[in-house]
Backbone bond lengths (Angstrom), bond angles and torsions (degrees), N, CA, C in turn:
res aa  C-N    CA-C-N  psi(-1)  N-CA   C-N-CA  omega(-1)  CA-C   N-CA-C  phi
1 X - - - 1.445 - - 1.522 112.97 -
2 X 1.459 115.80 -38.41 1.699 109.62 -160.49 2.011 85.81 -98.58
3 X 1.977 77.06 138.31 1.772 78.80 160.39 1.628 105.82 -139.72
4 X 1.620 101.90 50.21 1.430 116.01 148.98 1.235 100.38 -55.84
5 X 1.567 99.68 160.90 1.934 120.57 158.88 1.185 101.80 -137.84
6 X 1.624 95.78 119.91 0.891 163.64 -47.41 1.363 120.06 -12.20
7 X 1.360 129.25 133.75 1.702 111.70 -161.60 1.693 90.22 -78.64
8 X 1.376 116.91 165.37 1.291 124.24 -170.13 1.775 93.49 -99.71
9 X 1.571 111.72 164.71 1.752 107.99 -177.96 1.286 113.45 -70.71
10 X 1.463 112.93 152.17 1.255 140.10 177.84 1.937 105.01 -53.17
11 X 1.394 123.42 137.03 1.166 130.95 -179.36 2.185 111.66 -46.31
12 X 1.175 109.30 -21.47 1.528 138.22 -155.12 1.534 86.82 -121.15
13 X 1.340 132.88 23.47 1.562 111.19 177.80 1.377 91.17 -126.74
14 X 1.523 126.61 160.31 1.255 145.46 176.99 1.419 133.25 -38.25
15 X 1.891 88.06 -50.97 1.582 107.71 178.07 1.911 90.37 -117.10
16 X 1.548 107.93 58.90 1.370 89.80 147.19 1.364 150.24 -88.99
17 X 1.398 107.67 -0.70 1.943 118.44 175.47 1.322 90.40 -65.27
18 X 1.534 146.31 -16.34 1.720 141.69 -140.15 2.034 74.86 -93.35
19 X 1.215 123.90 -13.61 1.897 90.48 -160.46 1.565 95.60 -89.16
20 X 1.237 108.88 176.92 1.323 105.84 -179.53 1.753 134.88 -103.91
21 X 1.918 93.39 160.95 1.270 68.45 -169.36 1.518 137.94 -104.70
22 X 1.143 132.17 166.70 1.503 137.20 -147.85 1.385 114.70 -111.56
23 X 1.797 118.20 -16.10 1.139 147.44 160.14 1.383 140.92 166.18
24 X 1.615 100.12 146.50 1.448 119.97 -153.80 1.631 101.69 -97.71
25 X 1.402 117.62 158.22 1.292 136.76 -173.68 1.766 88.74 -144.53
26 X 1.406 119.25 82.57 1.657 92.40 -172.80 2.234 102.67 -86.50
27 X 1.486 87.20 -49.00 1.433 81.21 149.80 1.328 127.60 -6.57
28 X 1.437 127.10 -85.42 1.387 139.41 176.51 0.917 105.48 -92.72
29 X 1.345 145.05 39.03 1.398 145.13 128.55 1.922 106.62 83.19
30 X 1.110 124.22 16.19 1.244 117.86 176.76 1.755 108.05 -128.37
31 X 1.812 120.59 175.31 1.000 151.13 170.28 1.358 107.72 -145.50
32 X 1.602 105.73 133.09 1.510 128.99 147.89 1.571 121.62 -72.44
33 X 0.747 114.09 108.46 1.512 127.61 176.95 1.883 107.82 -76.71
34 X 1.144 117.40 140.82 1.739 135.19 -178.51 1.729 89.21 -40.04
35 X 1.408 120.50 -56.09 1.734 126.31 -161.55 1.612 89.40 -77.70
36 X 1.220 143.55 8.14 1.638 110.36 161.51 1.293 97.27 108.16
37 X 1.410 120.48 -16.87 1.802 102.84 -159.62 1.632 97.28 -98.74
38 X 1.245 104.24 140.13 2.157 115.31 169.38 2.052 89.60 -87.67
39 X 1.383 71.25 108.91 1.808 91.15 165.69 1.722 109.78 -96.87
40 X 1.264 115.89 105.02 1.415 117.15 166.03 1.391 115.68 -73.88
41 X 1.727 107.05 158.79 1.609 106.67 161.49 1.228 136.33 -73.99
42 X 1.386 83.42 -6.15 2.234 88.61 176.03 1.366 105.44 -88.32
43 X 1.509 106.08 13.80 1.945 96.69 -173.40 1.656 113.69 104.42
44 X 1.354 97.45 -53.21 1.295 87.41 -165.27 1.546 117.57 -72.30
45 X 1.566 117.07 -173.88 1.631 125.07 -143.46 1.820 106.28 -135.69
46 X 0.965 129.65 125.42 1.627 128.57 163.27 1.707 99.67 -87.70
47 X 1.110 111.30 129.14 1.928 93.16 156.93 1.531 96.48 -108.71
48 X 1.790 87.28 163.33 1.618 101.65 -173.47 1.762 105.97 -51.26
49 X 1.606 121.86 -38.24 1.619 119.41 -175.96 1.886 92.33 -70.59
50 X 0.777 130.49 7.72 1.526 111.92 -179.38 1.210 125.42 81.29
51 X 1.591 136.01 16.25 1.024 161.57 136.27 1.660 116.28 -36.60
52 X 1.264 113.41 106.08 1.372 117.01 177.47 1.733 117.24 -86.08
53 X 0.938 126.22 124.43 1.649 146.19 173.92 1.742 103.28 -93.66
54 X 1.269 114.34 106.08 1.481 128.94 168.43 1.102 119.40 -61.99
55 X 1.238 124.89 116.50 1.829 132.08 -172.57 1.799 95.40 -31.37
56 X 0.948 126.61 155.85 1.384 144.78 -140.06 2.291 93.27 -152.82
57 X 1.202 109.07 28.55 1.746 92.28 -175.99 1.454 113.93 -72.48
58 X 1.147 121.88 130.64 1.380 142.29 -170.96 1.450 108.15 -85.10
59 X 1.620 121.98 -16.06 1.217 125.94 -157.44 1.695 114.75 -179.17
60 X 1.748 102.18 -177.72 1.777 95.32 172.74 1.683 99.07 -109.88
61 X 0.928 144.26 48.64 1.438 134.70 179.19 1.182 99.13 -98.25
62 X 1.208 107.51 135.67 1.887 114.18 173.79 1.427 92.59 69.96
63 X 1.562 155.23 55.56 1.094 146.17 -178.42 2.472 94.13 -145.26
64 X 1.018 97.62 97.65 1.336 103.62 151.98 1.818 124.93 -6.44
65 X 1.264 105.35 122.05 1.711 96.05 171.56 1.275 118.90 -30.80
66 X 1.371 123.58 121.73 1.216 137.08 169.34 1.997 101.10 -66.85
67 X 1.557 102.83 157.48 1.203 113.02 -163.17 1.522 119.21 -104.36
């Protein structure tokens, strides 16, 4: 799919949120990335086979009053 140069990573590669993205929904809180994958803002990941990736938060920064 990507014909960046440097090609950006494969949907199936480690550091694939790193490719770029091709379009935003900021509204609904997501981006399509060049490799196929819907990158959300909570972290989590769609892959193009339909494979869900669980938000991944490292922390509370940028995270709303806790309750």
């Amino acid at each position: 799919m990507c014909t960046h140069v440097p090609l950006c990573p494969s949907a199936d590669a480690p550091d694939r949120d790193a490719a770029r993205s091709v379009r935003q929904a900021h509204a609904q809180g997501w981006s399509r990335l060049c490799n196929g994958v819907l990158l959300f803002e909570d972290t989590g990941e769609l892959l193009p086979g339909g494979e869900v990736i669980a938000p991944q938060r490292t922390g509370t920064a940028g995270l709303g009053a806790a309750g």
